[in-house]
KETOR-125615 format. One record per residue (C-alpha): residue in one letter; x, y, z. Coordinates in steps of 0.5 Angstrom, whole numbers, always signed. Example, Ala and Ser with C-alpha at 12.3 -4.5 7.8 and 13.67 -1.06 7.14 Angstrom:
// KETOR-125615
PT, A, +25, -9, +16
PT, S, +27, -2, +14
This chain:
// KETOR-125615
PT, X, -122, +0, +139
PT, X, -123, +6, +141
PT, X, -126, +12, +136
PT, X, -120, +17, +134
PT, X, -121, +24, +139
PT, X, -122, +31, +136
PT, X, -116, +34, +134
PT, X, -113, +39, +140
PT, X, -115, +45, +139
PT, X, -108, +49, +138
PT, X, -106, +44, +132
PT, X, -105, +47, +125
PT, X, -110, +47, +120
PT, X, -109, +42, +114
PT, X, -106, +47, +108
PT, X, -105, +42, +103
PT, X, -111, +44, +98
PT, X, -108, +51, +99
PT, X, -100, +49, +97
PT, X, -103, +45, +91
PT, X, -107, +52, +89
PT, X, -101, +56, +90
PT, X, -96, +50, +85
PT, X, -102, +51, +80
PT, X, -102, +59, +80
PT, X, -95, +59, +81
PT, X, -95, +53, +74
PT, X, -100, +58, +70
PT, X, -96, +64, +72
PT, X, -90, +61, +69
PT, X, -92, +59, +62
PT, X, -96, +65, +62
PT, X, -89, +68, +62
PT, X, -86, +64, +58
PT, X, -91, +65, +52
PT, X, -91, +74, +53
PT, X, -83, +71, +52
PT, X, -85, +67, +45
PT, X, -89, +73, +44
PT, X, -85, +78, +45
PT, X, -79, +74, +41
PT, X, -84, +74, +35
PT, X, -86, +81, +34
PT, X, -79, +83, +35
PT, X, -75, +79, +31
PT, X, -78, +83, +25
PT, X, -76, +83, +18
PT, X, -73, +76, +18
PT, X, -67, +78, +13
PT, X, -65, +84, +17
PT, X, -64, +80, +23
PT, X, -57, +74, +23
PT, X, -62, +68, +24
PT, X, -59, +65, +31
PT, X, -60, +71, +34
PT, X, -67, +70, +36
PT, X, -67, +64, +36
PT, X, -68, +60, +44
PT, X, -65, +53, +42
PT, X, -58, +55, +45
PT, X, -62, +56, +52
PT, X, -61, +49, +52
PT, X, -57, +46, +47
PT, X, -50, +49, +51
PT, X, -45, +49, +45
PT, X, -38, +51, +45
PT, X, -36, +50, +37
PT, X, -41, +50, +32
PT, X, -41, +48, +26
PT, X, -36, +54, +23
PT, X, -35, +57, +17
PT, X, -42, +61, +14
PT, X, -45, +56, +18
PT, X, -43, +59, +25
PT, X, -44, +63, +30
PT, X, -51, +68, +29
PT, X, -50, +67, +21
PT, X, -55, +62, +20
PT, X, -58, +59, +27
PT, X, -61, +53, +28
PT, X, -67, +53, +25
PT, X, -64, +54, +18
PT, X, -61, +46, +19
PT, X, -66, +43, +24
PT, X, -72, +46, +22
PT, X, -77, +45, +29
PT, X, -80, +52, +32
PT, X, -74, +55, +34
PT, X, -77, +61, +38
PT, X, -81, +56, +43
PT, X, -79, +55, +50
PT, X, -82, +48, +51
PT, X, -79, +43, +48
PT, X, -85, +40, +45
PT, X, -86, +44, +40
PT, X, -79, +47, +39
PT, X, -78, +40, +37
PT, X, -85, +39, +32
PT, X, -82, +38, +26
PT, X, -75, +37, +28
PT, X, -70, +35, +22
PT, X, -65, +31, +27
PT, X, -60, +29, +20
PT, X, -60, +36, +16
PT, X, -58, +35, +9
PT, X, -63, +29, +9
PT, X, -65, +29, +2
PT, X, -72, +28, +4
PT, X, -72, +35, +7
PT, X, -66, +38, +3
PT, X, -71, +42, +0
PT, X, -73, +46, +6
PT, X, -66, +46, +9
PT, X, -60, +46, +4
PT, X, -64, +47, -2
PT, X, -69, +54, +2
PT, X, -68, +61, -2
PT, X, -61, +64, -1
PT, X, -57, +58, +1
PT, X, -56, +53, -5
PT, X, -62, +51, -8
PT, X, -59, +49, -15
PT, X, -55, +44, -12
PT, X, -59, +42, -8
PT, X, -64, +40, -14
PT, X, -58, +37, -17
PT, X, -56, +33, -12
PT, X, -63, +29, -13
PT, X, -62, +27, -19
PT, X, -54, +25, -19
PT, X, -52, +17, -20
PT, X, -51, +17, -12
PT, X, -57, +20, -10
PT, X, -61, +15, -16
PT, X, -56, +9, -16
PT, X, -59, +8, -24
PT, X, -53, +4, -27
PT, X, -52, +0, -22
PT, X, -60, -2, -21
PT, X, -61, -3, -28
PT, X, -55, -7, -29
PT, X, -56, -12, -23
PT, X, -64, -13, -26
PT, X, -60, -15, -33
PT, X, -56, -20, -29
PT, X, -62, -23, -27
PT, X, -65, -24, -34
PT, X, -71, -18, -32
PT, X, -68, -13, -37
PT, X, -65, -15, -45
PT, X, -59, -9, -44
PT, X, -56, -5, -39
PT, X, -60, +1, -38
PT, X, -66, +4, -35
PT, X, -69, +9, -31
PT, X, -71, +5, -24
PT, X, -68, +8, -18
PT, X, -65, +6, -12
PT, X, -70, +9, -7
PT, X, -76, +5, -13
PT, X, -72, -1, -10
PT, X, -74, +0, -4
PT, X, -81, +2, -4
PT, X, -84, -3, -9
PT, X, -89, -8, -5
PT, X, -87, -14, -10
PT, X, -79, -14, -11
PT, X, -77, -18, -16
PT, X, -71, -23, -15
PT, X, -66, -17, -16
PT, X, -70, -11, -13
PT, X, -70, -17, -6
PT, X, -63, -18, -8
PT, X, -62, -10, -8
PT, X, -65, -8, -1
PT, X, -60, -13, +2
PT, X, -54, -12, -1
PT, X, -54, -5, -4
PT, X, -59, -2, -2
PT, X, -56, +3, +4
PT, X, -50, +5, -1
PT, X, -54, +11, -4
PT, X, -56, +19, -1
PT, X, -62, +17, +0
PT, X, -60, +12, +6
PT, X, -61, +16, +13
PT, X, -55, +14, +18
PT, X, -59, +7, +22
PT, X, -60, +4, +16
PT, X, -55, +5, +11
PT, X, -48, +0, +10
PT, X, -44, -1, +15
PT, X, -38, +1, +11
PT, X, -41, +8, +9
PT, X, -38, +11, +15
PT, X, -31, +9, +14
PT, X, -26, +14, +16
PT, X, -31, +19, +18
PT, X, -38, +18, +22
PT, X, -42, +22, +17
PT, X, -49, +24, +16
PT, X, -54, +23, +11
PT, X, -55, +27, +4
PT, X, -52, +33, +3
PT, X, -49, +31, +10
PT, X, -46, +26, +7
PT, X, -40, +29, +4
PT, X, -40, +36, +8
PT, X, -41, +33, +15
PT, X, -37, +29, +20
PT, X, -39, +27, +27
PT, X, -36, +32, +32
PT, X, -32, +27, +37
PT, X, -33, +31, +44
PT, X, -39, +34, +48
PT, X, -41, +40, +46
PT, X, -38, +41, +40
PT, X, -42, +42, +33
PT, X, -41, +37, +28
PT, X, -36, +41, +23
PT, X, -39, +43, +15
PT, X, -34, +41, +10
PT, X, -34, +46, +5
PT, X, -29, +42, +1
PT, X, -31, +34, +2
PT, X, -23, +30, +3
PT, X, -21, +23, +1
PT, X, -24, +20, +9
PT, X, -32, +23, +6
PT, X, -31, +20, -1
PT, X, -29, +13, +2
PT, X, -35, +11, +6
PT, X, -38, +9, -2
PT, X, -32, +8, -5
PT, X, -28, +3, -1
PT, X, -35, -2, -4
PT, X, -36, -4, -11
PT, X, -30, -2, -16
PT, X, -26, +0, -10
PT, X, -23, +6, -13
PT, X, -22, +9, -6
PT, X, -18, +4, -3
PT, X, -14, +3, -10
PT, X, -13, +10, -10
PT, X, -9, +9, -3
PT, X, -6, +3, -5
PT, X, -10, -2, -2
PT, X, -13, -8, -5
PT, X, -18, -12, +0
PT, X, -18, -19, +2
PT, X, -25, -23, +1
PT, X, -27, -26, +7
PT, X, -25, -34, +7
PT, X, -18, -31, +2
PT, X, -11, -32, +5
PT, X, -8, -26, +6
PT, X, -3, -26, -1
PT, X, +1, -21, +4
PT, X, +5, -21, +10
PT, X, +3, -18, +16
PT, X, +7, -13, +15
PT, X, +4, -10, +8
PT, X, -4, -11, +10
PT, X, -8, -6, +14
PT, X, -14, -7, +18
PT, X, -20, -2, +15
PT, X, -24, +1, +21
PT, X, -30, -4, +19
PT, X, -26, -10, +20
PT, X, -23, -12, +12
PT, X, -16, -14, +12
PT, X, -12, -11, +6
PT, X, -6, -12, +3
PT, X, -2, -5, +1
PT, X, +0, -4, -6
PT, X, +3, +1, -11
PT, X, -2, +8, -9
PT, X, -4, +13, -15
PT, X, +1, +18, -16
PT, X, -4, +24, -16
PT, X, -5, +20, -8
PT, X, +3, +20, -7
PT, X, +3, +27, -9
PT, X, -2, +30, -4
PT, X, -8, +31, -9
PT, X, -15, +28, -7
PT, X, -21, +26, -10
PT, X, -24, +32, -11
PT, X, -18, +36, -14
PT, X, -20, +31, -21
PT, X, -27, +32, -20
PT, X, -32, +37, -20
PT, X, -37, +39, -16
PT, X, -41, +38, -23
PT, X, -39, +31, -23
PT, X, -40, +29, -16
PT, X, -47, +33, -15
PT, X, -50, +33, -21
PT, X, -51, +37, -27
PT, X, -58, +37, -29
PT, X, -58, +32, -33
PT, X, -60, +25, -32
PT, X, -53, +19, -33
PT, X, -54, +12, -35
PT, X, -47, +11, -31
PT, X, -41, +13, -28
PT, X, -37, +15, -33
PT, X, -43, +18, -37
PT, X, -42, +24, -31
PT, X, -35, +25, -31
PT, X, -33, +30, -35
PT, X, -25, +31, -33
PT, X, -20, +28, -36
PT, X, -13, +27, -37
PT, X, -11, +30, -42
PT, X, -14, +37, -39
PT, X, -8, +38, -34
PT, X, -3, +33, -39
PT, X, -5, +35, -46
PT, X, +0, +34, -52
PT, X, +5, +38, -52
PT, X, +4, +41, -59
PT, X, -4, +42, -57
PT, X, -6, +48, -56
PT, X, -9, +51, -50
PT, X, -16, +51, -47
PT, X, -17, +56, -43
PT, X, -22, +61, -42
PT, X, -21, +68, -37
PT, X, -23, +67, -30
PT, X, -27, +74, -30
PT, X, -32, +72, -37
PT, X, -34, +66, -33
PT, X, -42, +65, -33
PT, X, -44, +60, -29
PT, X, -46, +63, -22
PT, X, -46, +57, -17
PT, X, -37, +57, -21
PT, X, -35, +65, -20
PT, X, -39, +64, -12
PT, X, -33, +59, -11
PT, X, -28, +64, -15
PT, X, -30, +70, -11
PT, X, -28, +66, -5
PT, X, -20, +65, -7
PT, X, -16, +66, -1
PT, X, -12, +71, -4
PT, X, -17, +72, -9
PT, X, -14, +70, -17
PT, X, -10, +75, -21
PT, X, -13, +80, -25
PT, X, -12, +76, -32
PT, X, -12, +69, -29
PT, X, -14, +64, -35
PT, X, -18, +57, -33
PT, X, -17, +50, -36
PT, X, -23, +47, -39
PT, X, -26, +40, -38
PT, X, -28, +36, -44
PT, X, -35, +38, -45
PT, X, -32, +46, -44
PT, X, -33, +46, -36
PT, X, -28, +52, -34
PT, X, -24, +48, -28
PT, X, -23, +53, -23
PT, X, -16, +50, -20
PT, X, -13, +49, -27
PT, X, -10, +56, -27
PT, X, -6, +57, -34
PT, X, +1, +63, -33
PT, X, +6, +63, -39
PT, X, +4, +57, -42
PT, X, +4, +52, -35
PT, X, -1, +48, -33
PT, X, -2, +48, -25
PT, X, -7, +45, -21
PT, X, -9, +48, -14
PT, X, -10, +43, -9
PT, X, -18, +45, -7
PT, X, -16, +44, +1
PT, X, -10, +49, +1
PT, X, -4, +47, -1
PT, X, +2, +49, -6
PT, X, +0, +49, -13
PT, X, +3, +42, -17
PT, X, +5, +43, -24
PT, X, +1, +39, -29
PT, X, +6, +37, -34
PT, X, +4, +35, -42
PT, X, +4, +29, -45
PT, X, +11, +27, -49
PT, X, +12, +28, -56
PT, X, +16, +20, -56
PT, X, +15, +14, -60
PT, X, +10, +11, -55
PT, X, +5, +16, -55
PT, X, +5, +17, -62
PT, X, +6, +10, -64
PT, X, +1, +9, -69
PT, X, -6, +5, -65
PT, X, -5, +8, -59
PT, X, -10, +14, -61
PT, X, -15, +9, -59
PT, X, -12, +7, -53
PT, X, -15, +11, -46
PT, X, -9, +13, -42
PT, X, -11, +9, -37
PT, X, -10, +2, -41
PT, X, -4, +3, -40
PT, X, -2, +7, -34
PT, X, -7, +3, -30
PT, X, -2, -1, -25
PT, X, -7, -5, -22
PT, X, -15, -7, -21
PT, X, -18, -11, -16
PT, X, -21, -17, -19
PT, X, -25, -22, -18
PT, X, -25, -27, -23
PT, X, -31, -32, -20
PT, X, -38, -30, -17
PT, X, -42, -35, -13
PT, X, -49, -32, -11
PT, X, -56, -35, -8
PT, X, -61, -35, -4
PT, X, -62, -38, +2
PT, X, -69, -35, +4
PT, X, -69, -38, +11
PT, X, -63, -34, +13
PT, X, -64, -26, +16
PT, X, -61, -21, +14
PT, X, -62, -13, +14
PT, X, -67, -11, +9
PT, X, -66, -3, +8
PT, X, -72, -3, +5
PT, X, -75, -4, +12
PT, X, -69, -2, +17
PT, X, -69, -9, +20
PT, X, -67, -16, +20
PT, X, -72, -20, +15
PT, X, -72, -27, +12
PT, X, -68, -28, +5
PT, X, -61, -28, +6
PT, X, -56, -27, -1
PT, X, -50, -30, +0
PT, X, -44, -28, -4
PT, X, -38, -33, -5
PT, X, -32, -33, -9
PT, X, -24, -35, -10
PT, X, -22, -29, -7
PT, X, -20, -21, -10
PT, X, -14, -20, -13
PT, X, -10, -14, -15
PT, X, -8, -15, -23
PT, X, -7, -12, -28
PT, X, -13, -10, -32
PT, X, -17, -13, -37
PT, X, -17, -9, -45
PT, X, -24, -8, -47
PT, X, -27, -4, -54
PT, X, -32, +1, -52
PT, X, -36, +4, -58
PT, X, -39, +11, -58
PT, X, -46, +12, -59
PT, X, -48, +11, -67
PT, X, -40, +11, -69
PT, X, -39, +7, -74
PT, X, -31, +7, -71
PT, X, -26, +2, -68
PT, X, -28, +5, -62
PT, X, -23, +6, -55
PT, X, -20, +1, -52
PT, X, -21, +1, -45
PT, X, -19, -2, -38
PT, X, -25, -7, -35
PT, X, -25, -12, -29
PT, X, -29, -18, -29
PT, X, -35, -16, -27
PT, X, -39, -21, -27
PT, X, -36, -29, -28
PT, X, -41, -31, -24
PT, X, -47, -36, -23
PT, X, -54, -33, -19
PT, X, -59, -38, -16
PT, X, -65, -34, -14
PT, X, -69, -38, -10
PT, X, -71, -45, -10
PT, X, -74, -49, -16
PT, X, -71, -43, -20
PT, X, -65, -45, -26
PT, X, -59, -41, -24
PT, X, -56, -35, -28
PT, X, -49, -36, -31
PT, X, -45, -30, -34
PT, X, -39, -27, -36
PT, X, -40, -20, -36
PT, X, -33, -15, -36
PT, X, -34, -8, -33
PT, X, -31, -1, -35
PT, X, -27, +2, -29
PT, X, -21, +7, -29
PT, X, -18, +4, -23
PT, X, -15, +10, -20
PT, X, -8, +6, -20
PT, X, -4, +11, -24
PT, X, +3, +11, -24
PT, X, +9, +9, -30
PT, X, +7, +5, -36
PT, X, +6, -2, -36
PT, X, +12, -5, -42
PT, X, +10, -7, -50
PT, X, +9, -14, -48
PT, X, +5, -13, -41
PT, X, -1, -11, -46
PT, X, +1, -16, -53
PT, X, +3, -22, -50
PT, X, -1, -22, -44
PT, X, -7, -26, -45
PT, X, -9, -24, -39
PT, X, -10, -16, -41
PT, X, -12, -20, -48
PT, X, -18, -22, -45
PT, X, -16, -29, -46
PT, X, -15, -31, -38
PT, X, -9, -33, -34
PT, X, -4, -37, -38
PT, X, +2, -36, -44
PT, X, +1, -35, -50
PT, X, +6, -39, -55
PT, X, +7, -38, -63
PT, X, +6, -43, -68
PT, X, +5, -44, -75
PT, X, -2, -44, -75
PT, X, -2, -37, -71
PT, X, -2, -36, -63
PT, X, -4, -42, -58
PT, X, -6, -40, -51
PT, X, -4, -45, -45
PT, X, -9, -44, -39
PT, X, -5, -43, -32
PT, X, -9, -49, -29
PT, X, -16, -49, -26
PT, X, -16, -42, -29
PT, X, -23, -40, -31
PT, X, -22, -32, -31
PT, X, -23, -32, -39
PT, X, -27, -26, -43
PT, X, -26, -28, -50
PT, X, -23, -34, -54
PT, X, -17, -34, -59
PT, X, -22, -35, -65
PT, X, -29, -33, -63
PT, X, -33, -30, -68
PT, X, -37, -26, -62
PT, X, -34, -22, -57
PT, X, -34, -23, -50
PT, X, -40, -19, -47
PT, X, -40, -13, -42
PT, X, -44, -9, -37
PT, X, -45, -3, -42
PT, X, -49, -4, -50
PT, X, -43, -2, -53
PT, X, -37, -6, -49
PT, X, -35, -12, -51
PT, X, -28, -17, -51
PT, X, -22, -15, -56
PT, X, -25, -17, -63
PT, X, -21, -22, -68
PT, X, -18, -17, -72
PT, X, -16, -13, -66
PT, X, -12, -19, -62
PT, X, -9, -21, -69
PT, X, -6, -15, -69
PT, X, -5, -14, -61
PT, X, -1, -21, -62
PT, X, +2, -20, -68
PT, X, +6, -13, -66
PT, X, +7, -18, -59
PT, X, +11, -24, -63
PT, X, +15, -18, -67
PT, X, +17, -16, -61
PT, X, +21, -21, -60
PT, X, +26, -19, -63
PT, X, +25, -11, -64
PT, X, +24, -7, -58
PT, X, +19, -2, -57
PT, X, +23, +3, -60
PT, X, +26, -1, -67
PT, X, +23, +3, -73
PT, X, +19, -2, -76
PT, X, +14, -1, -71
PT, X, +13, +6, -74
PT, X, +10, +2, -79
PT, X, +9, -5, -79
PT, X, +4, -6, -84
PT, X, +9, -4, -89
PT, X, +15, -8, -84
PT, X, +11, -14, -85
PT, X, +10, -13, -93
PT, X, +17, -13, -94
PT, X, +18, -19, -90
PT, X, +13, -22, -94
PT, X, +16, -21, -101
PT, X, +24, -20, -99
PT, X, +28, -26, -102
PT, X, +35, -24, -97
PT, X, +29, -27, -91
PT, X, +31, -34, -89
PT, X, +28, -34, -82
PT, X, +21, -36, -80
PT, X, +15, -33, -85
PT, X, +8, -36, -81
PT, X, +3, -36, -85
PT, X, -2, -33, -80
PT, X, +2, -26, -80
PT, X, +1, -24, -87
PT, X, -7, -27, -87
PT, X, -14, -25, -85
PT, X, -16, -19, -83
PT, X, -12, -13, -79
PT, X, -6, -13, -83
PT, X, -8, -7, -86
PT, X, -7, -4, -79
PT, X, -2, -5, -73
């Protein structure tokens, strides 16, 4: 092989090394550029507050939006960074991007986004201490049902679950099962169902986002959340979300109790059959045109359970006729974050305008008194609705019903399971937020299937009141037995939980609540009348009971002081069921029955049946 020749004396010189002197040159002069253009951007953008946020900002350089966020969040008035956070005068992605908050509102950095100075400090700091942001309630009421705690209460929080290194079986049973169904979860690692109906974010952003569903487009900030936020959580648990819609769920491996023509698909798959909707739902009122935002977010204060937070109730729009007005004047509000939210009425509020208050004296600042009406402004627009009072009639002034909630009555219906079956298979995967993945241990749940019936009545005592206490509507929560891994001895129970079921509509009859053993806590069957008092026959293989016709104990509930009917509280209930047999409603005994039934007692002209249990044991000073 010969030896290669010397280049011919008029080729080109090799210039490789100086085109690649020159790429870097060019290189170095490039960011030397760009880093004059950070610093000038820097030095002269000034006084921050003087100066519209985005306008400095370089995101836009390569984020290419066509609609941002709208509204206060828009355009120039609050930029990027406010949200995002990051280093929004930077030019190269790597450090534009140092600290980035890819999911604002995320209550881990709500403080710096949300909650930073002259944006919503306040609430933001609410908003960590609220039942959806710390899921209390329903932690400690799941350690009582597996022995770990004597009584439902407790301070652990959700996110406590999910970071203890040891869980118990009911913190294990948490992180699988309910754990991503709290403000504190980020979108990849929360419940599948939380993104019903709108493709939220996480925190605050939870109920003030949605995901925009075309290219380039900002996902939109919701000042007023609407009902598709509210049923992520709420279409889980209670329900009260779907119930409010008129939809009761069918369980898997439930025959549908419904044609095709009455169910609908959810977006995550469940199948639901159609039911009577709320009357505030068929009228066009949401969610948060009832609640407030004190209620939703928080109110400084730390609550044991749901409905220790609500603060809303349904004589503040529906009073008694003959009640007198509870109104303060718009313009002497005090609360700051309450006259920002006045201050924005589009048109604003008439000179004189008086507010309704809630029950613990909070003004609702779309209850608007004029001329001795009550009219609710829906909170998303709309014409007002006239809130009408509560009739002055027989059955509202019937006495005893003083002690009924007004959802007892006019509650339709409530999802129920009546049998729980729940163990652990530990070889089984399944997702684990608090790892954000698959990992063994499985809690698998089996029933006879949910249901829409008529709620049950609970007795529910105030706090250090020697009182009967208020009757209320409850679910059974918790007819159900746990198996918590091998070798453990399973847990049974039958616990009763309150809930409003959000199901409002025309009252049930007199004899719905009396002769129902079912609304009774008896379970499902028919009640007969005999000499010796009332006999309850069980509809067959029912097993859905909470008390028992003459147990001394009343059945137990989720809450310390919820319990069954007592015995004197179903002998009266059974006995005002028996006379309505043959005295309607509306006959004048029942105005006073007590003394009706001393008549009968000691009348001479009475040949019919006088059995003994009517006039005997105690409750018979009282209907």
């Amino acid at each position: 092989m010969s030896e290669p020749g010397p280049a011919p004396a008029d080729a080109p010189p090799l210039r490789f090394g100086g085109a690649l002197r020159a790429v870097l040159i060019f290189s170095l002069l490039a960011g030397l550029v760009v880093l004059l253009r950070e610093v000038e951007r820097r030095e002269g953008a000034g006084d921050p507050a003087m100066i519209p946020a985005g306008s400095q900002e370089a995101c836009l350089a390569c984020h290419a939006l066509r609609e941002g966020p709208g509204g206060a969040h828009g355009g120039l008035l609050q930029g990027c960074e406010s949200c995002h956070l990051g280093d929004p005068l930077a030019l190269e992605k790597g450090r534009a991007h140092r600290g980035l908050e890819k999911e604002p509102g995320a209550l881990e950095t709500a403080a710096l986004t949300c909650g930073r100075a002259g944006c919503h400090p306040d609430t933001t700091r609410d908003v960590q201490g609220s039942l959806m942001a710390t899921a209390v309630g329903l932690v400690s009421v799941d350690r009582l049902v597996f022995g770990e705690h004597p009584r439902p209460g407790g301070e652990q929080t959700m996110a406590e679950v999910l970071a203890e290194a040891e869980p118990s079986p009911a913190e294990d049973h948490l992180r699988h099962l309910c754990g991503g169904c709290h403000l504190g979860a980020r979108r990849a690692n929360r419940d599948d169902a939380v993104g019903l109906g709108a493709d939220v974010g996480s925190g605050c952003a939870a109920c003030h986002s949605r995901k925009a569903k075309e290219e380039g487009v900002h996902s939109p900030l919701l000042p007023t959340p609407d009902d598709a936020q509210c049923l992520g959580c709420h279409s889980r648990s209670g329900r009260i979300s779907l119930s409010y819609r008129g939809l009761s769920e069918v369980l898997p491996g439930q025959a549908p109790p419904c044609g095709e023509s009455e169910r609908e698909t959810l977006a995550d798959g469940r199948i639901t059959c159609r039911q009577p909707a709320d009357v505030h739902q068929r009228a066009g009122l949401g969610c948060v045109d009832c609640h407030l935002p004190s209620e939703l977010m928080g109110d400084g204060q730390r609550h044991a359970h749901q409905e220790e937070a609500v603060e809303v109730r349904c004589a503040d729009c529906h009073p008694a006729a003959d009640a007198p007005p509870r109104s303060v004047a718009a313009a002497t509000v005090g609360d700051p974050r309450l006259r920002r939210i006045l201050a924005k009425q589009d048109p604003p509020l008439p000179p004189g305008t008086r507010l309704g208050l809630g029950e613990g004296g909070r003004p609702l600042w779309n209850l608007r008194l004029e001329e001795g009406q009550r009219w609710l402004q829906p909170k998303g627009g709309g014409a007002p609705h006239l809130s009408k009072p509560t009739p002055a009639d027989p059955d509202h002034r019937q006495p005893g019903h003083e002690r009924l909630a007004c959802a007892s009555c006019h509650a339709r219906w409530a999802p129920t399971c009546p049998t729980c079956h729940t163990r652990k298979e530990p070889a089984t995967p399944q997702w684990d937020f608090a790892h954000a993945a698959q990992t063994p241990g499985a809690w698998i749940e089996t029933s006879e299937g949910g249901f829409a019936r008529p709620p049950t009545l609970g007795l529910r005592r105030q706090a250090g009141s020697e009182g009967a206490g208020r009757i209320v509507p409850v679910v059974p929560g918790m007819i159900l037995e746990v198996e918590p891994g091998p070798g453990a001895a399973p847990l049974r129970h039958r616990l009763f939980a309150p809930l409003d079921p959000h199901t409002t509509g025309k009252s049930r009859t007199c004899e719905a609540c009396h002769l129902d053993p079912l609304t009774l806590g008896l379970g499902r069957g028919t009640i007969r009348f005999g000499p010796e008092g009332p006999i309850l026959e069980p509809e067959e293989g029912a097993d859905d009971h909470w008390t028992r016709l003459g147990d001394l104990e009343p059945g137990r509930g989720t809450r310390s002081n919820l319990h069954s009917l007592d015995a004197p509280t179903l002998q009266r209930s059974l006995r005002v069921g028996l006379c309505l047999g043959c005295h309607p409603a509306k006959d004048p005994i029942h105005r006073d029955l007590p003394g009706a039934l001393e008549r009968l007692r000691t009348s001479r002209r009475c040949e019919g049946p006088r059995d003994p249990w009517i006039f005997a044991g105690p409750g018979t000073a009282e209907p």
